[in-house]
NUBA-814417 format. One line per field, with one value per residue (C-alpha): residue number from 1; x, y, z. Coordinates in steps of 0.05 Angstrom, whole numbers, m for minus. Layout:
REM residues N
k = (NUM,...)
X = (X,...)
Y = (Y,...)
Z = (Z,...)
***
This chain:
REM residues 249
k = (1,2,3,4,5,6,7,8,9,10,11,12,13,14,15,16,17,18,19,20,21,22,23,24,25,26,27,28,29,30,31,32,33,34,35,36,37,38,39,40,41,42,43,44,45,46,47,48,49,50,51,52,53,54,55,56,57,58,59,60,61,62,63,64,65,66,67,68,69,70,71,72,73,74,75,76,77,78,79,80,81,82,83,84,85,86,87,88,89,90,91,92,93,94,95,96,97,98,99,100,101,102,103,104,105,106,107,108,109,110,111,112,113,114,115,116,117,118,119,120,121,122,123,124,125,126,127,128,129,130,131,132,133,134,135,136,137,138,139,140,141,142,143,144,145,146,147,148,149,150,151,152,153,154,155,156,157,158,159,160,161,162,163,164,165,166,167,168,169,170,171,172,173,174,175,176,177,178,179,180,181,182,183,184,185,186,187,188,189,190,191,192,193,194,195,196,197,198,199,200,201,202,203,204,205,206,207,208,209,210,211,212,213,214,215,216,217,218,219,220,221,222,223,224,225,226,227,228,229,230,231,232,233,234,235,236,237,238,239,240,241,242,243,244,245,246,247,248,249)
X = (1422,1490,1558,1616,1687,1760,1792,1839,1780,1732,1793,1806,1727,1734,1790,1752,1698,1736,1738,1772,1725,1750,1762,1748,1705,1677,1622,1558,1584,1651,1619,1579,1517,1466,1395,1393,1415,1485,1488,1561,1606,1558,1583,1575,1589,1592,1531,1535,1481,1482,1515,1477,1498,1450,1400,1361,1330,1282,1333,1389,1404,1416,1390,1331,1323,1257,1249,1268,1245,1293,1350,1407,1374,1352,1432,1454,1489,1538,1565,1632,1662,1644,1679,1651,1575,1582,1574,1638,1665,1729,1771,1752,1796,1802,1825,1765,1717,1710,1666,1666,1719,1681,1619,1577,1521,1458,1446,1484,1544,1552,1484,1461,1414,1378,1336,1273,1223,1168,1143,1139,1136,1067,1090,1146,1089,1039,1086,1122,1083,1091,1171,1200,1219,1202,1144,1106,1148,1100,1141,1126,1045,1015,1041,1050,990,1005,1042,1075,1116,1170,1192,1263,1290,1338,1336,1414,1465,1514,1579,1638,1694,1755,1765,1732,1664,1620,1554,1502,1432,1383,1368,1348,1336,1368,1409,1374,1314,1262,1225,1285,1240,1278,1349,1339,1303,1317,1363,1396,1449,1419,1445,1413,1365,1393,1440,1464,1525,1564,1504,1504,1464,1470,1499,1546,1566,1631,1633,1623,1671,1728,1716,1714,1775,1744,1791,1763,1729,1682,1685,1646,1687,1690,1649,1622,1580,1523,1471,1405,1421,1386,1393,1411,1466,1501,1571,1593,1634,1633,1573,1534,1560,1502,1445,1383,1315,1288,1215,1194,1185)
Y = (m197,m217,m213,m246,m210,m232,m182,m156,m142,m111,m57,m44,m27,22,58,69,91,142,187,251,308,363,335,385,440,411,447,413,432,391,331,275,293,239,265,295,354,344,362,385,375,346,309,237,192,110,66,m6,m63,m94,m28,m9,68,89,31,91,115,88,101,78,9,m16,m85,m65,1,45,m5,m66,m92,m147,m122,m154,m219,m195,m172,m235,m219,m164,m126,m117,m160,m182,m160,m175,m185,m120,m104,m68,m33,m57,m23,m42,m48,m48,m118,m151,m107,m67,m139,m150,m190,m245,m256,m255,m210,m223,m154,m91,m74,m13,25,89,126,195,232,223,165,159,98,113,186,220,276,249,198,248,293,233,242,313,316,251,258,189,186,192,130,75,33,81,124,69,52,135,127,49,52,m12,m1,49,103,105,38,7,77,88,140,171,187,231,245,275,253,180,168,106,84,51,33,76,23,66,140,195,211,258,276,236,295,335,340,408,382,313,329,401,439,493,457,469,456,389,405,354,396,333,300,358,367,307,299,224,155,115,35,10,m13,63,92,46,61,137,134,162,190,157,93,120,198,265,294,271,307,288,302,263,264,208,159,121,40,42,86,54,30,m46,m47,m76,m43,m89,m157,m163,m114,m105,m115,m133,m97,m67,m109)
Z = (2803,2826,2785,2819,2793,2811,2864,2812,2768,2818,2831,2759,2759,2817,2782,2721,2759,2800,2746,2760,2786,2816,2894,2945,2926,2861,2841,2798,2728,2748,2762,2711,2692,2723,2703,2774,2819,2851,2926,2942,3005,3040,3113,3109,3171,3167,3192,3180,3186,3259,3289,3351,3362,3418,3455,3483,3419,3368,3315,3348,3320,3251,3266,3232,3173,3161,3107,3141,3201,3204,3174,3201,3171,3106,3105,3128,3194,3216,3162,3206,3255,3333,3378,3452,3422,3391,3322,3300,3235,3194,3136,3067,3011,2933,2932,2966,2925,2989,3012,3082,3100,3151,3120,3053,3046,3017,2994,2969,3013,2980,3017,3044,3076,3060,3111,3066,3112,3055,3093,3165,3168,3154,3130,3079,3058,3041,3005,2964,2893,2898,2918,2895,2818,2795,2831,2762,2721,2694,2757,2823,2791,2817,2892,2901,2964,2975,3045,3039,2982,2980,2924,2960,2987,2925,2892,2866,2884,2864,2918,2901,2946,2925,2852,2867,2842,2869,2879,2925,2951,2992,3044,3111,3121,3164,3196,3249,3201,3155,3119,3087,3023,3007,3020,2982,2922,2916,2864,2902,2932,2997,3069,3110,3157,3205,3266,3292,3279,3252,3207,3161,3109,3096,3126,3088,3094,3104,3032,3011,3060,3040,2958,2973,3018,3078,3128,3186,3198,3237,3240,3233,3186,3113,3062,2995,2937,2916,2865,2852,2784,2749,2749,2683,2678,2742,2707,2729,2795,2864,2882,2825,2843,2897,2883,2936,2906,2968,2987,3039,3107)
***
């Protein structure tokens, strides 16, 4: 599905989705009620499709995702700018729908990751019917022990960061762990497994950073609150003018 909006419009949409929470400290009953635990403050760093981080390690890149093996095509090219054959981040704004400002992606700029691998990790895979809370709808009983398809990848989320609320795509998983079953899908509010990293529990895109107002481009630092959501309750915004329904591949 794509929706184009004007620039003016696609700002107007963020603002009305920002609705006030609480901002730092918010605890679950301050924030919207999505059908699903929230997790609260919560450190986030920025990834972005075509970043390569580390060339030494199997997870180091984000030409390709746990879901995609090709990602950087499937995307449609650097979801920053070149600099010197690298890859590089950019500040997003309001006006641009928090777009990319030198190319047009196929998919969903507004994208995450959670460390949850129910493809490629054995353990996350075996464990997916049990843990995942969908895993029983009419659209996900059937594929629970079908490897190829995923019960995560396009799932929706919901990101709040200091009275802004937006939303986005599972498209990868990490960062530092892919079988955080307890953190993920649990209702305690409970810490990430993951020690790297200043102990994030989840990756953000550009598109994300930029509508939450992230401090730093590119940083260790910012914290937010998160919580799964159902397609059908995501509110219009720039984060539905190019939505991923791409399969695993």
């Amino acid at each position: 599905m794509r929706r184009r909006l004007a620039r003016t419009a696609a700002a107007s949409l963020v603002m009305l989705a920002a609705v006030p929470a609480s901002g730092c400290g918010a605890t679950p009953r301050d924030l919207p009620d999505t059908g699903y635990p929230w997790h609260t403050d919560i450190v986030a760093t920025t990834f972005w499709v075509g970043e390569v981080f580390d060339p030494a390690a199997d997870d180091g890149s984000q030409r390709i995702s746990a879901y995609d093996t090709d990602w950087l095509e499937s995307y449609g090219g650097c979801d920053g700018v070149e600099v010197d054959g690298e890859c590089r981040t950019e500040p997003r704004t309001a006006e641009d729908g928090f777009f990319p400002t030198r190319m047009t992606p196929r998919e969903n700029p507004f994208y995450l990751d959670l460390p949850f691998d129910d493809v490629n990790d054995d353990e996350a895979f075996a464990a997916r019917g049990d843990v995942v809370p969908w895993a029983g709808e009419p659209a996900y009983a059937d594929d629970v022990d079908d490897r190829s398809v995923s019960l995560m990848k396009n799932r929706w989320v919901a990101l709040h960061k200091d009275g802004r609320l937006c939303y986005a795509q599972i498209q990868d998983a990490g960062p530092g762990e892919y079988r955080d079953a307890a953190y993920v899908f649990g209702d305690d509010d409970r810490r990430p497994a993951n020690a790297r990293y200043n102990g994030a529990g989840l990756d953000v895109s550009p598109a994300v950073n930029g509508c939450l107002g992230f401090a730093e481009l590119n940083g260790e630092d910012d914290r937010v609150d998160w919580a799964f959501v159902d397609e059908r309750d995501v509110p219009p915004g720039p984060w539905t003018r190019v939505v991923t329904r791409t399969p695993v591949r």
